[in-house]
C-alpha positions in Angstrom: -28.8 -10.9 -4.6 -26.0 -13.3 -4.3 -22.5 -13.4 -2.3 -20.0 -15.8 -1.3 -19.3 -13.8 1.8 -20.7 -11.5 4.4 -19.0 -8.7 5.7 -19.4 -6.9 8.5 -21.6 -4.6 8.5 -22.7 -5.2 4.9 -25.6 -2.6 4.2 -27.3 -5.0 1.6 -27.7 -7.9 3.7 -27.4 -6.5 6.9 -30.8 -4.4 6.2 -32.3 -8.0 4.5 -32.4 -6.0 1.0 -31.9 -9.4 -0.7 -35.0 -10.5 0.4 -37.1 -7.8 -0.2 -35.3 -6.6 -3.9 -36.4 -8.0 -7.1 -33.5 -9.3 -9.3 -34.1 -9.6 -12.4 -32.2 -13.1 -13.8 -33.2 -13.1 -17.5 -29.7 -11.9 -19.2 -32.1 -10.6 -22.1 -32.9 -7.8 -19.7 -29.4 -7.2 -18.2 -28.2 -6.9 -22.0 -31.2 -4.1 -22.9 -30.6 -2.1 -20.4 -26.6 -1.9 -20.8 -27.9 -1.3 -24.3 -30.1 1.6 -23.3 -27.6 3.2 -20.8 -24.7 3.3 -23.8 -27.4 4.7 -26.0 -28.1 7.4 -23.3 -24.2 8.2 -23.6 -23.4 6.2 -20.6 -19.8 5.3 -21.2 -19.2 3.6 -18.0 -20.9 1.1 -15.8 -19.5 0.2 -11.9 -20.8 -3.2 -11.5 -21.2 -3.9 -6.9 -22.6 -7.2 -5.8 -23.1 -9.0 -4.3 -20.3 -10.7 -6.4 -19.8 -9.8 -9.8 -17.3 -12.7 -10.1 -20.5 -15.0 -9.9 -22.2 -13.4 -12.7 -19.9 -13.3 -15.8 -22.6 -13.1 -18.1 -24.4 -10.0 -16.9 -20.7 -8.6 -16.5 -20.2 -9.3 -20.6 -23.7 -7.2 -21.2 -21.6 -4.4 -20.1 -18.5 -4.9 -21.8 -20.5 -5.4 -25.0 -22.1 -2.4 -24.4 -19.5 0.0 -22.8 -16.2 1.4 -23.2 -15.2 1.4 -19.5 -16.5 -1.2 -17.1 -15.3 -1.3 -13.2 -16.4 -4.9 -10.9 -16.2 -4.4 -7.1 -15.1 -7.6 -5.8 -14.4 -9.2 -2.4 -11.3 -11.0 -4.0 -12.5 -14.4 -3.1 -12.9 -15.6 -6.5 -10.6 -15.1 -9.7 -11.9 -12.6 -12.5 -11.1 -14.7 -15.8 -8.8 -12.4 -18.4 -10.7 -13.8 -21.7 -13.4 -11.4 -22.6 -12.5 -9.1 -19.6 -9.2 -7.7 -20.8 -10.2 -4.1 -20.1 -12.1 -4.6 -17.2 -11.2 -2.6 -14.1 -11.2 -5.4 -10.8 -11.5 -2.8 -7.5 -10.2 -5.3 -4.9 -12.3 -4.5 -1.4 -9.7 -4.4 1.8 -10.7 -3.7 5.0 -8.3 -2.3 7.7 -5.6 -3.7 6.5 -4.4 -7.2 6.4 -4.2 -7.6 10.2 -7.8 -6.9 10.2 -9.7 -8.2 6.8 -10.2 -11.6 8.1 -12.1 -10.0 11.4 -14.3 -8.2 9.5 -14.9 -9.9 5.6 -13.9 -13.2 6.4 -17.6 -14.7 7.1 -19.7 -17.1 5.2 -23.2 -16.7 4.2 -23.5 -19.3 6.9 -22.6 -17.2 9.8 -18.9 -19.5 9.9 -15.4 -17.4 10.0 -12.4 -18.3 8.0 -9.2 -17.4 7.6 -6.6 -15.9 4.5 -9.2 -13.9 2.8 -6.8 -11.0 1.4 -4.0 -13.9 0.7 -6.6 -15.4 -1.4 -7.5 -12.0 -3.3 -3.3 -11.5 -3.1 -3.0 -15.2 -5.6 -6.4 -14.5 -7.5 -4.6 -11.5 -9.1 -0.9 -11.9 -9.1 0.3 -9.3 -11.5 -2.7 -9.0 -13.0 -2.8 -5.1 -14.6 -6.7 -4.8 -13.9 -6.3 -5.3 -10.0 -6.2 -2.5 -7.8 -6.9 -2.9 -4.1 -9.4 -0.4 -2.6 -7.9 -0.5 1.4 -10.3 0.9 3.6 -8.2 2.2 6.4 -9.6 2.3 10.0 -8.0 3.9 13.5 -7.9 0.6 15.3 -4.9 -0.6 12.7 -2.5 2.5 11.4 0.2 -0.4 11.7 -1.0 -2.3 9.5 -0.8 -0.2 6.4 3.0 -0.3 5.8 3.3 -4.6 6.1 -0.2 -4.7 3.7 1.0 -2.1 1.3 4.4 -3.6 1.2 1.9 -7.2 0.1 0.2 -5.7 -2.4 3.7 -4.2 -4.2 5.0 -7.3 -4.0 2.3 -8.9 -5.7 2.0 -6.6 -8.6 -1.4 -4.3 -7.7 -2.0 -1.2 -7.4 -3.8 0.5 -4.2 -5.9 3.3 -3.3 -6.8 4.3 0.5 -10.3 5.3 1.6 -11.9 5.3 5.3 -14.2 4.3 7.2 -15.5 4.2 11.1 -15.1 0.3 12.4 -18.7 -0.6 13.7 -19.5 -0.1 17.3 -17.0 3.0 17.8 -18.8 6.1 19.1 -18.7 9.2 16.9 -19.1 7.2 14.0 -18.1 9.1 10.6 -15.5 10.8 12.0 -12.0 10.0 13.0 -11.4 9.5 16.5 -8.2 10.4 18.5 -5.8 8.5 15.9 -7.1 9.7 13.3 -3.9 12.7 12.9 -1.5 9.2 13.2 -3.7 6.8 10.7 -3.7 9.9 8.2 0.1 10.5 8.8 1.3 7.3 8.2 -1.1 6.5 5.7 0.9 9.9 4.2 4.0 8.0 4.9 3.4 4.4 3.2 2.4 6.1 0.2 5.9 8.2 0.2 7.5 5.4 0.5 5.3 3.1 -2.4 4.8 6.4 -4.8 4.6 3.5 -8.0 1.8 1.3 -5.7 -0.5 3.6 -3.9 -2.6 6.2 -6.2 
């Protein structure tokens, strides 16, 4: 039930889920049920926040447990290597660095700031287990080549999804530059074949 930030349009708190959810803080019980879910033949566990980087504990109940572990983060806070060698870090990006600020950059306060994806950029420099997950939008298809050109530069990995920016009508499906976001989202990845998947 806890984040350090509060994005746009963020189902969990946006629908008050964190006040009406029962989390469970005792790591005793986080530990069992990774337990129970490996004996099951679960072999791998997608960990979404709030903010797994707050939680390192409950994140080891998992490793202990399973062979492949995936955190979704917001990037705002460094994933430490020790113990978490093998874990997966998906890197959330939205709209590309021209828009990421505008739409992730909020505190649980209600106050903006600024650099959000630069922070996620020097949190995991190089680091193997980074991949950005850039969730393209039509009101930005120029921003895809300058933040794909970032993220090569600083060592990740990135893979595209989409999604409808709040407030546009039609919402779940592309409006009319959608054909140009989808072609040069074609393009970029041409051009960075060893950085986008």
């Amino acid at each position: 039930n806890a984040c350090n930030i509060r994005c746009e349009g963020c189902w969990f708190f946006a629908y008050d889920f964190h006040t009406q959810s029962h989390e469970a803080s005792d790591i005793a019980v986080w530990s069992k049920f990774a337990r129970e879910q490996a004996a099951r033949g679960v072999t791998a566990a997608l960990l979404i926040g709030g903010e797994p980087t707050l939680f390192l504990d409950r994140v080891s109940c998992f490793v202990e447990s399973m062979e492949h572990v995936t955190i979704s983060s917001n990037g705002l806070k460094p994933f430490p290597i020790d113990g978490f060698e093998d874990v997966a870090v998906a890197l959330t990006l939205f709209g590309g660095a021209s828009q990421d600020d505008r739409m992730r950059a909020i505190k649980p306060n209600g106050d903006r700031f600024s650099g959000l994806f630069g922070t996620a950029l020097d949190n995991y420099k190089n680091d193997p287990r980074a991949t950005f997950i850039y969730a393209l939008d039509e009101l930005s298809p120029e921003s895809i080549e300058p933040t794909i050109r970032r993220i090569a530069d600083n060592g990740n990995l990135v893979s595209f999804n989409y999604y409808t920016p709040y407030g546009l009508e039609a919402a779940g499906a592309p409006v009319d530059s959608g054909d140009k976001l989808t072609d040069e989202a074609i393009r970029v990845a041409e051009l960075y074949p060893d950085t986008v998947l």
